[in-house]
KOLDREN-31272 format. One record per residue (C-alpha): x, y, z. Coordinates in nm, 3 decimals, m for minus. Layout:
BEGIN
<<X, Y, Z>>
...
This chain:
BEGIN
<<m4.231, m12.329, 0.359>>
<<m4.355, m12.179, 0.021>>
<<m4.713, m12.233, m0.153>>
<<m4.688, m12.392, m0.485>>
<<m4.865, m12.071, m0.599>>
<<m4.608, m11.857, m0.399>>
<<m4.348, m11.978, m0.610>>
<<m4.441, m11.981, m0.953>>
<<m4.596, m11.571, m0.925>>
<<m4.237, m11.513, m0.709>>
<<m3.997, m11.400, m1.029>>
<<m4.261, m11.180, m1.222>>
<<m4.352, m11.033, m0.948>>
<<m3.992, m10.963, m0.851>>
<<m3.923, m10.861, m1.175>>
<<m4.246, m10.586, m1.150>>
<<m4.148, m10.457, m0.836>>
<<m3.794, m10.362, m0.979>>
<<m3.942, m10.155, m1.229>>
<<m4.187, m9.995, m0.993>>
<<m3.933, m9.902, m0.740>>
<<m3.711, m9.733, m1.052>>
<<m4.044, m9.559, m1.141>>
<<m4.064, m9.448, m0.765>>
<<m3.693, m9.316, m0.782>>
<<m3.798, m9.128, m1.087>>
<<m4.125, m8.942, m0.910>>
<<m4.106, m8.548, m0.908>>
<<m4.341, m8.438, m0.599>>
<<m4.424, m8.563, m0.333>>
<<m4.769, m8.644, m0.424>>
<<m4.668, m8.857, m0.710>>
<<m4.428, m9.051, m0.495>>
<<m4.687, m9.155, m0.232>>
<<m4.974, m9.205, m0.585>>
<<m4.724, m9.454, m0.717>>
<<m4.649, m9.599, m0.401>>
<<m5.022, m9.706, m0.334>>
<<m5.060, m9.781, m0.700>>
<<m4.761, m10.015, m0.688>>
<<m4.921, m10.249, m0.363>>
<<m5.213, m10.315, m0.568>>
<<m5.073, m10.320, m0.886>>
<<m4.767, m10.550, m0.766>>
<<m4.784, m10.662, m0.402>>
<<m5.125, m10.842, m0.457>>
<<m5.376, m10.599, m0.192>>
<<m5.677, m10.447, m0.337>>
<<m5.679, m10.142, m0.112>>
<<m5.351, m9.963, 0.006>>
<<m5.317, m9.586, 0.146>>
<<m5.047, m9.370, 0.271>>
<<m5.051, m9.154, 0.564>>
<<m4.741, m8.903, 0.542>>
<<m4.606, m8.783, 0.864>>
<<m4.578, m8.406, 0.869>>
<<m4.330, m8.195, 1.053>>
<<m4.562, m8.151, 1.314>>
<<m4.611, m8.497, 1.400>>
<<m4.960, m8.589, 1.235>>
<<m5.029, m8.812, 0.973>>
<<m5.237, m8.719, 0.696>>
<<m5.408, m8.979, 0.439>>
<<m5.252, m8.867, 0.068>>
<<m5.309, m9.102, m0.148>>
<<m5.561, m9.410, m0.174>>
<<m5.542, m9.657, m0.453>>
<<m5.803, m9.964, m0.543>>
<<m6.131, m9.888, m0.404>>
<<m6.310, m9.526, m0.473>>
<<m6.481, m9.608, m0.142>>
<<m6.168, m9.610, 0.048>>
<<m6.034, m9.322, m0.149>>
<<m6.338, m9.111, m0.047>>
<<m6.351, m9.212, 0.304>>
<<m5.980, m9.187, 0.338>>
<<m5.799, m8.911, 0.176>>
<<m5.713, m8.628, 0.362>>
<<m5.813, m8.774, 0.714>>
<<m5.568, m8.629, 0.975>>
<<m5.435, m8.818, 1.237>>
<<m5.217, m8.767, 1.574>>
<<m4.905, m8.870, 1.599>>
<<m5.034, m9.162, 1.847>>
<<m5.273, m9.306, 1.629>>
<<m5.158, m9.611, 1.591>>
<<m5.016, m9.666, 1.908>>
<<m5.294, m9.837, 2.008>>
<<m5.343, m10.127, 1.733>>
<<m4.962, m10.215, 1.763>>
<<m5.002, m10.278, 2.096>>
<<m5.158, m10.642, 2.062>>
<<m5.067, m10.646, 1.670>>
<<m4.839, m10.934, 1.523>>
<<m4.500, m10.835, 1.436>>
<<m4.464, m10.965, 1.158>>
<<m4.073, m10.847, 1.062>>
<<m4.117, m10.473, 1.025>>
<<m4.529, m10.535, 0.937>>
<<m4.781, m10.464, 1.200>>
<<m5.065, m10.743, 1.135>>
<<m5.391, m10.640, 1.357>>
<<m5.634, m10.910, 1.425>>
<<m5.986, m10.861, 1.357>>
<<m6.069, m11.009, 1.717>>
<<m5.810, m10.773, 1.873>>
<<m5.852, m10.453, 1.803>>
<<m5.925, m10.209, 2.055>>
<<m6.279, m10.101, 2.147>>
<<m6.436, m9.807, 1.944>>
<<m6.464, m9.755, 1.569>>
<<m6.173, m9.946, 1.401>>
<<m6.127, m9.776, 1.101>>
<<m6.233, m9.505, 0.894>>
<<m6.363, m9.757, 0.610>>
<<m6.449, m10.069, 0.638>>
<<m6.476, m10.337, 0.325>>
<<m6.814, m10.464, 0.261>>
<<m6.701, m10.817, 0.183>>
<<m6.814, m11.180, 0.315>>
<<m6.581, m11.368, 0.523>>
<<m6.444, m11.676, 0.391>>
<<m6.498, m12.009, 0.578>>
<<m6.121, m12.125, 0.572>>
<<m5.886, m12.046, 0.868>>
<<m5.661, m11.827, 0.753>>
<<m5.933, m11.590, 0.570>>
<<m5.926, m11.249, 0.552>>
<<m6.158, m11.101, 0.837>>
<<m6.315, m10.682, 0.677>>
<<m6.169, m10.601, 1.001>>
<<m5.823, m10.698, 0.973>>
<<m5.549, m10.453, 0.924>>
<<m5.200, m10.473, 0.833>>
<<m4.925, m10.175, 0.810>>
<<m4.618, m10.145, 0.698>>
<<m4.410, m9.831, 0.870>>
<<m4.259, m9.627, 0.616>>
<<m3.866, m9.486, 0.725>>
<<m3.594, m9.307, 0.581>>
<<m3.199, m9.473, 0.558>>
<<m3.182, m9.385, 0.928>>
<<m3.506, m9.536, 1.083>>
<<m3.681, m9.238, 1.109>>
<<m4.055, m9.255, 1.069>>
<<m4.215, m9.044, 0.763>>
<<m4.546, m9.264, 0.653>>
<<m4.766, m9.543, 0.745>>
<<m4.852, m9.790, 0.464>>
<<m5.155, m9.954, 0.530>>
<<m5.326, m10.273, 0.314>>
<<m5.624, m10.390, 0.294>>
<<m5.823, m10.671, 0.143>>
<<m5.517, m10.944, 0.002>>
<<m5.633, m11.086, m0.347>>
<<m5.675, m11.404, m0.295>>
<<m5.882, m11.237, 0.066>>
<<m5.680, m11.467, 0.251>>
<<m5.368, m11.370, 0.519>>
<<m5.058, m11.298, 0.354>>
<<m4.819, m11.582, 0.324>>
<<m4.422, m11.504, 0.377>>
<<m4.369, m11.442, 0.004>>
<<m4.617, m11.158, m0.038>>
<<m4.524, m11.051, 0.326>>
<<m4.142, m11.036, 0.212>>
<<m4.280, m10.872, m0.089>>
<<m4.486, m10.602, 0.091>>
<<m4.187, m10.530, 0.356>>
<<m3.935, m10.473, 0.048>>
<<m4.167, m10.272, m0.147>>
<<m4.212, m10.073, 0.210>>
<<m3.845, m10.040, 0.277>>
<<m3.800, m9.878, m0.068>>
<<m4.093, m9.673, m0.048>>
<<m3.955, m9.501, 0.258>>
<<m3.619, m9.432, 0.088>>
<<m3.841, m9.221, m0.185>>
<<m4.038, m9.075, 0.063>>
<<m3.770, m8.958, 0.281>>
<<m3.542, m8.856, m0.042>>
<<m3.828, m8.664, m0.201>>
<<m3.949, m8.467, 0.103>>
<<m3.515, m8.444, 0.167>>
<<m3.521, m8.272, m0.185>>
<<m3.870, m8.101, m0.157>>
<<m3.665, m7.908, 0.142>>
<<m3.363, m7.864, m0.046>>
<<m3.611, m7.698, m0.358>>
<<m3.786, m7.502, m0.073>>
<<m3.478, m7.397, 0.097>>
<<m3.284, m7.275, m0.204>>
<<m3.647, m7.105, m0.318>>
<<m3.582, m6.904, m0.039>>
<<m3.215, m6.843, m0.054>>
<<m3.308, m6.724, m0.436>>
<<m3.589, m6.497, m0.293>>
<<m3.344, m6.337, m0.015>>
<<m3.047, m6.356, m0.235>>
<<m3.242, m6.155, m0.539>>
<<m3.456, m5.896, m0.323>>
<<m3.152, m5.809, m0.074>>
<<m3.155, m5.414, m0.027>>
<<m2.766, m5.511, 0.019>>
<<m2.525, m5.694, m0.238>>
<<m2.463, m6.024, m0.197>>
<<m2.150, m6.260, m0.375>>
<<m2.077, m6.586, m0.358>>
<<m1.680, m6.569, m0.409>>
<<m1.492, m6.899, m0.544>>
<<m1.223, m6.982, m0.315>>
<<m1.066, m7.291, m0.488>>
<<m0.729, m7.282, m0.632>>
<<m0.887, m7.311, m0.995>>
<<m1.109, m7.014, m0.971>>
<<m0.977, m6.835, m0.655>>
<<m1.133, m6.516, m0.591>>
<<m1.384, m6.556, m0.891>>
<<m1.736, m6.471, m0.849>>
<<m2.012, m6.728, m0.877>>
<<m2.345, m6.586, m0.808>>
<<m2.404, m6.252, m0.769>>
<<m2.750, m6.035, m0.699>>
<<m2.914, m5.728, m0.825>>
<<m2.838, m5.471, m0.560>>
<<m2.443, m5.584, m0.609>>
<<m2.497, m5.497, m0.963>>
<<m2.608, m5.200, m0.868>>
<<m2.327, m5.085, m0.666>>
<<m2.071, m5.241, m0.907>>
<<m2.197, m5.034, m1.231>>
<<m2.171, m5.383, m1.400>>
<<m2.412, m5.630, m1.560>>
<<m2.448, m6.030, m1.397>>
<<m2.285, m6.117, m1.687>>
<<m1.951, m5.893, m1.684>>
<<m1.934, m5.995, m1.313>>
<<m1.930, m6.336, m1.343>>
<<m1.647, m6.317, m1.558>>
<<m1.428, m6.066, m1.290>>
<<m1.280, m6.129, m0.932>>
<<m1.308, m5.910, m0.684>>
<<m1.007, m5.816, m0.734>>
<<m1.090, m5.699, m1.055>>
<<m1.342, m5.462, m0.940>>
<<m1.144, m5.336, m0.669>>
<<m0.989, m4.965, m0.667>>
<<m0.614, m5.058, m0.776>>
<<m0.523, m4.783, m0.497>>
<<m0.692, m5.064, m0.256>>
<<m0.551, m5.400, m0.392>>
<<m0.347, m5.420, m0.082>>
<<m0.654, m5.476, 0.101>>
<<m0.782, m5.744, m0.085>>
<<m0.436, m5.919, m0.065>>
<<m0.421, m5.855, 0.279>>
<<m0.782, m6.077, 0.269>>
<<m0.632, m6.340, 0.051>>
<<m0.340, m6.372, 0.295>>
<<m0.547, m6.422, 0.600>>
<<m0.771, m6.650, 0.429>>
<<m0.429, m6.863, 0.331>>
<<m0.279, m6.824, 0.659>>
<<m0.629, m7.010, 0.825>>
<<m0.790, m6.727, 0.948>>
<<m1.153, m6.834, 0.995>>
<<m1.368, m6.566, 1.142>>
<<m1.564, m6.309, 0.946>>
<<m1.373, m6.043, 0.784>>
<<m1.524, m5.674, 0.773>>
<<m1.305, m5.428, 0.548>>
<<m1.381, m5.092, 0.368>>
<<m1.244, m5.050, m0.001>>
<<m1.358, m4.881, m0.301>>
<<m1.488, m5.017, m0.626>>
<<m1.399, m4.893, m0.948>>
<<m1.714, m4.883, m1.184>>
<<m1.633, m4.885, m1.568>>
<<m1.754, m4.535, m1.581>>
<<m1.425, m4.433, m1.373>>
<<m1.672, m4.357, m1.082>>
<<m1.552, m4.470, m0.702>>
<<m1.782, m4.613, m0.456>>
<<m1.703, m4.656, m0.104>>
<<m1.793, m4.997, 0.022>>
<<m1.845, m5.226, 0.343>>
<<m1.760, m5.584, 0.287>>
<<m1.865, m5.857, 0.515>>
<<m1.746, m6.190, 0.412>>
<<m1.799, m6.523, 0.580>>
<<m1.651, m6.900, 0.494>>
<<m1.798, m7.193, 0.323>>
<<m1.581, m7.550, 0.374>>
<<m1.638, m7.860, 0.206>>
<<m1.697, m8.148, 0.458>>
<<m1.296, m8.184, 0.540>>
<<m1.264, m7.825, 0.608>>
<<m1.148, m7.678, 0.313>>
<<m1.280, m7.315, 0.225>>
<<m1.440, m7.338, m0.089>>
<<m1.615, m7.018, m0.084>>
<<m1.701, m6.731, 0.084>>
<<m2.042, m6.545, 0.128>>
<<m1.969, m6.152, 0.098>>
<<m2.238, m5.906, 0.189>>
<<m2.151, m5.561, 0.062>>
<<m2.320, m5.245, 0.133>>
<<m2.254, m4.861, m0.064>>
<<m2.161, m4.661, 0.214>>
<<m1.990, m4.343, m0.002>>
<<m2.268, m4.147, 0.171>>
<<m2.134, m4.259, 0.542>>
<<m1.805, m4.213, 0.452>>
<<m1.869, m3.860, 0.337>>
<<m1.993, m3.753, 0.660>>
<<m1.753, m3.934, 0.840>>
<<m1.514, m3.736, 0.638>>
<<m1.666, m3.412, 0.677>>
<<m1.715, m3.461, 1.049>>
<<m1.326, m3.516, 1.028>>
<<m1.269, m3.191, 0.845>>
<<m1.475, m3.014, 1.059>>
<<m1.328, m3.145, 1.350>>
<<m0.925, m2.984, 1.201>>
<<m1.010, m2.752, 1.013>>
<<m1.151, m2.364, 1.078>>
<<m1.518, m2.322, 0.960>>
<<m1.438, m1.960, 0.820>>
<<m1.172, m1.985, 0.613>>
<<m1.171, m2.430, 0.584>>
<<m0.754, m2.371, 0.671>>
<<m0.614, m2.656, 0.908>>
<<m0.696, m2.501, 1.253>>
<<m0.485, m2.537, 1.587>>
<<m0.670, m2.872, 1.656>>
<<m0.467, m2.980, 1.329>>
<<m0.168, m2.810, 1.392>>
<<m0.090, m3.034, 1.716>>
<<m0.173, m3.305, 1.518>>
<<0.180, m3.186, 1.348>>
<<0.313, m3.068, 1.586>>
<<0.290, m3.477, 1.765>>
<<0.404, m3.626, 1.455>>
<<0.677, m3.329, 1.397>>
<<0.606, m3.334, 1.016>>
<<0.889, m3.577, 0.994>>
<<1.029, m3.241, 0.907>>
<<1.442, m3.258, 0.912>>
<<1.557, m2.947, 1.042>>
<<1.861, m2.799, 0.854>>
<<1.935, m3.004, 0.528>>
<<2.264, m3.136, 0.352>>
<<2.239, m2.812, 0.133>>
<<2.149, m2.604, 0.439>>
<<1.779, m2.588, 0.322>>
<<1.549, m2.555, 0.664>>
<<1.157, m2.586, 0.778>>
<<1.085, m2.222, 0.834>>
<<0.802, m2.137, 1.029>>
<<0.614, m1.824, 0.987>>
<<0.372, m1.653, 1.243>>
<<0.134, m1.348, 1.094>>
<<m0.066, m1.124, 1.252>>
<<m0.312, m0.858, 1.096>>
<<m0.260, m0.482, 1.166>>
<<m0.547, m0.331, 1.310>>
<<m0.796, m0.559, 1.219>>
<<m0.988, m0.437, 1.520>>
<<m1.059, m0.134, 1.355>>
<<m1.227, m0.281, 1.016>>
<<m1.481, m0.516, 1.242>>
<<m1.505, m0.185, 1.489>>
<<m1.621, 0.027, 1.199>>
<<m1.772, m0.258, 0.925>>
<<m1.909, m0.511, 1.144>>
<<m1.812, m0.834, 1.227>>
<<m1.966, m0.958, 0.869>>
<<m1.715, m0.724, 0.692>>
<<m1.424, m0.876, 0.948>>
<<m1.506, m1.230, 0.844>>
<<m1.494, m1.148, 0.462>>
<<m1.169, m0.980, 0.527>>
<<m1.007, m1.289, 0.704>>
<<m1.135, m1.559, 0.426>>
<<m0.935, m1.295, 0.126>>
<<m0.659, m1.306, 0.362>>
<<m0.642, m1.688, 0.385>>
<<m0.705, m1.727, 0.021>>
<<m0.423, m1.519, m0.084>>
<<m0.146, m1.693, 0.199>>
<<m0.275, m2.057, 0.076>>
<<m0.184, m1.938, m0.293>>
<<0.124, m1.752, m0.242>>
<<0.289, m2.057, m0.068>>
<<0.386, m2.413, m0.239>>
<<0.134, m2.703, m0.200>>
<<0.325, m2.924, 0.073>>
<<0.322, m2.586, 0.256>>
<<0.093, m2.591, 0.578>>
<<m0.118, m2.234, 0.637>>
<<m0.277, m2.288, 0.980>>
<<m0.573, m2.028, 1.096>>
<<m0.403, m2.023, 1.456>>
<<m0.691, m1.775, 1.590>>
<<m0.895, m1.470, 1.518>>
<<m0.652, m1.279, 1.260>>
<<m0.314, m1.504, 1.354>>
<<m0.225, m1.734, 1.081>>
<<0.077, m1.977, 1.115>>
<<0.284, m2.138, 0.806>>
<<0.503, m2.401, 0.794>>
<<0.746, m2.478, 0.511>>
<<0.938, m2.761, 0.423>>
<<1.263, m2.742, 0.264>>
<<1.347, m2.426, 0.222>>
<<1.642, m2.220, 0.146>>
<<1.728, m1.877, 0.281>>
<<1.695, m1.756, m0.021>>
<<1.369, m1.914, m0.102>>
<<1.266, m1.784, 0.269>>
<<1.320, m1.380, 0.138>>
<<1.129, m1.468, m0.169>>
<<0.809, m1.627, 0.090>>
<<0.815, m1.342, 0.253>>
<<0.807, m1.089, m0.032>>
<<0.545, m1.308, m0.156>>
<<0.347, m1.279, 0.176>>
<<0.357, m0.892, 0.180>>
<<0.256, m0.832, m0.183>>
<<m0.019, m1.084, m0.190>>
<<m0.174, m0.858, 0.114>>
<<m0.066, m0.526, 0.047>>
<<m0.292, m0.552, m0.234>>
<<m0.649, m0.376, m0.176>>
<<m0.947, m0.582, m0.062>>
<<m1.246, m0.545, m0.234>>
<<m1.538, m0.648, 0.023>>
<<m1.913, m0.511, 0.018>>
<<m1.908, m0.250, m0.169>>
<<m1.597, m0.143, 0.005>>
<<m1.211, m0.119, m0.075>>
<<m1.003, m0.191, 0.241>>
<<m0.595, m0.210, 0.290>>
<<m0.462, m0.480, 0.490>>
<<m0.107, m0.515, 0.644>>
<<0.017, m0.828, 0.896>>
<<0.350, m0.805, 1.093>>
<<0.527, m1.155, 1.028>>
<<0.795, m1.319, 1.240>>
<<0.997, m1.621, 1.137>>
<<1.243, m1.868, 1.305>>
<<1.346, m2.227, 1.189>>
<<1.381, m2.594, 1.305>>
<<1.714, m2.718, 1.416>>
<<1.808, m3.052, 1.580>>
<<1.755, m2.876, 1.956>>
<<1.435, m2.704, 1.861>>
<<1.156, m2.875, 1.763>>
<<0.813, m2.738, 1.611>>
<<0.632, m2.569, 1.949>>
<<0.928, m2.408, 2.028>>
<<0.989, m2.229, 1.674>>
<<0.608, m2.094, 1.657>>
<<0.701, m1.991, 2.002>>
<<0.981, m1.763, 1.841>>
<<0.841, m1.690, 1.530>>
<<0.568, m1.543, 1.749>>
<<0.774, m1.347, 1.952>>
<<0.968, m1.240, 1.610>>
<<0.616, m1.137, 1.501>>
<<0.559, m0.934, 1.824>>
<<0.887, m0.745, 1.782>>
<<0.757, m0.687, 1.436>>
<<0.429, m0.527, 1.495>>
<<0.565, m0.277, 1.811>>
<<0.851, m0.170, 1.565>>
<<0.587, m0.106, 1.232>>
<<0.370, 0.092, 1.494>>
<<0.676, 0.345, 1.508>>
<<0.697, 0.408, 1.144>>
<<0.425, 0.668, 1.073>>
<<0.118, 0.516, 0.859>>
<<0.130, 0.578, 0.462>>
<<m0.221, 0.413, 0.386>>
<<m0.537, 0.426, 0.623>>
<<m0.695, 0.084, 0.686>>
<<m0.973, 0.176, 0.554>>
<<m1.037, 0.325, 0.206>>
């Protein structure tokens, strides 16, 4: 049953609460969406006094907005309560639908509110009682809680009939949905606020890479420490893919990516590549990259984390050379030459036009005498002239190996007899030439013994014989009476 005055204030106020729930929709904080929400029930919904209580995060309710009375709004606003607050009330409240109606003459013992109207109470049954409450829980699209709605003081200061319940419950079923969609987007604002801060401030570069077929590879956000690293401007990157900015020596990494990525591979990738900065500079990098999907699983884009680590790479690189090469002279050392030696050099042995790896072992004539007599100092300058003139006298795919104190190895490649003779007149000009160290002008010979690869010998075994070639060398040069004196 409707009131005759039910009915004819029904469509206005139907009409009214359309346009206030639009205006609700169109709120842009939080506090303006619970303001218009109190400002609606007494504007619309017929109450004289409505507040909200929004629940926070950590389950209490706080009092945020009071419309009506500036009573109320003074004794109300910012009153904190726990989460059980109204537990208490509901318990012998009338459901009334989703409303919570609390009798005057049952509410619990104690204080019953924090304000209280100073009004008379009517003398017909159904009049409103000061100490009547009625709430309408506030919830988001899946029945969670976020706010309590509470009215007071009905304008007519009688109890609601159905129509302005009905009224007050839809009002309070679309004032949860802005509730719970503003503090929803509040998060969103507050979570990508975040994102920006960490995304902009990063010590490290951060992308966002497109992975859709339209823009594949593309990138779409980019931060200041990837500019950085790059050499480029936002701008110019966000028109480039990382391809783009790769080293063209190291597209086959990024393809190798992209093919992984096609083929469904979905954990984190870590790679090492270099950039190429429009100055023609390199940088070593470290890229990290991780998957975004859409919500059927489709990788839409990928977060990549990169980090300049030319200066890591460097001493990874000079730990390397350290580690295979002789700290005098910087010649591959013996360490390197089994390296070689393992892999063979993928060296042929005797070619279709009989040209052969030749393999050379040297050994300085009485070098014992110049460190004896100079020092060890004077020795060491002596054996880095010595390497320097074997590195230059022999061709660039030619290996010269510092094989120990004054013993130097070299392999050749591809080499004809006659190209052999002309190595090894090469070999004894370059150090029969004087050598000009501290003040001092000393003469320098070696004793040199050669052998070749064939299909039965492999590398070990020629230095082997070149060695014992070299041997037979020296003991026959010691013979031959001395025209120069070691030292002059």
């Amino acid at each position: 049953h409707v009131a005759p005055s039910e009915r004819t204030v029904g469509l206005p106020e139907l009409r009214r609460l359309q346009n206030l729930i639009a205006r609700l929709n169109g709120c842009r904080t939080m506090h303006e969406t619970l303001q218009s929400i109190v400002e609606g029930v007494v504007q619309v919904v017929g109450f004289d006094v409505a507040a909200v209580s929004y629940l926070h995060v950590d389950g209490t309710f706080e009092t945020l907005a009071v419309a009506g009375d500036e009573g109320a709004r003074a004794a109300l606003l910012g009153q904190r309560k726990p989460a059980d607050a109204y537990d208490r009330e509901f318990e012998v409240a009338e459901h009334w639908g989703p409303l919570r109606f609390v009798p005057h003459d049952r509410l619990p013992d104690g204080d019953p509110a924090g304000w209280v109207p100073d009004v008379p109470v009517g003398d017909v049954p159904d009049a409103w009682h000061p100490l009547d409450a009625l709430y309408a829980p506030l919830r988001a699209p899946s029945g969670e809680l976020v706010g309590m709605l509470s009215v007071d003081l009905p304008r007519d200061r009688r109890r609601p009939g159905p129509f302005q319940r009905e009224l007050l419950e839809m009002f309070a079923a679309q004032a949860g949905i802005a509730v719970a969609n503003r503090r929803l987007t509040e998060a969103l604002q507050a979570s990508e606020e975040a994102f920006r801060l960490a995304f902009e401030r990063a010590g490290a570069g951060i992308a966002l890479v497109d992975l859709t077929p339209a823009g594949l590879g593309r990138y779409l956000r980019v931060n200041p420490a990837l500019c950085g690293i790059a050499g480029r401007t936002e701008a110019e990157l966000l028109t480039l893919t990382f391809r783009d900015v790769t080293h063209p020596d190291d597209h086959a990494v990024d393809d190798d990516v992209t093919a992984r990525r096609q083929a469904g591979d979905t954990a984190s990738i870590v790679l090492e590549k270099r950039y190429l900065r429009p100055d023609g500079s390199t940088v070593w990098v470290q890229v990290i990259s991780s998957l975004v999907r859409d919500p059927d699983g489709t990788p839409i884009m990928a977060i990549s984390q990169v980090e300049d680590i030319s200066e890591q790479r460097a001493a990874r690189e000079e730990l390397r050379h350290r580690a295979d090469h002789d700290s005098l002279t910087g010649l591959p050392n013996r360490r390197r030459l089994a390296q070689e030696l393992s892999r063979e050099r993928d060296l042929p042995g005797e070619g279709s036009e009989g040209n052969r790896t030749v393999v050379l072992f040297c050994d300085l004539d009485r070098f014992k005498q110049i460190n004896d007599v100079h020092g060890h100092h004077v020795g060491d300058q002596v054996i880095v002239e010595v390497a320097h003139r074997l590195r230059r006298v022999v061709r660039e795919r030619d290996l010269v190996v510092r094989y120990g104190g004054d013993e130097f190895v070299i392999v050749a490649n591809d080499l004809s007899a006659t190209g052999e003779q002309h190595l090894l007149a090469r070999l004894r000009d370059a150090l029969a030439e004087p050598v000009p160290v501290s003040g001092l002008t000393l003469r320098v010979s070696a004793s040199v013994g050669a052998s070749s690869l064939t299909g039965q010998r492999g590398l070990e075994a020629a230095i082997r014989e070149a060695d014992a070639a070299m041997y037979r060398a020296k003991v026959a040069g010691r013979r031959k009476p001395r025209r120069h004196p070691p030292v002059a």
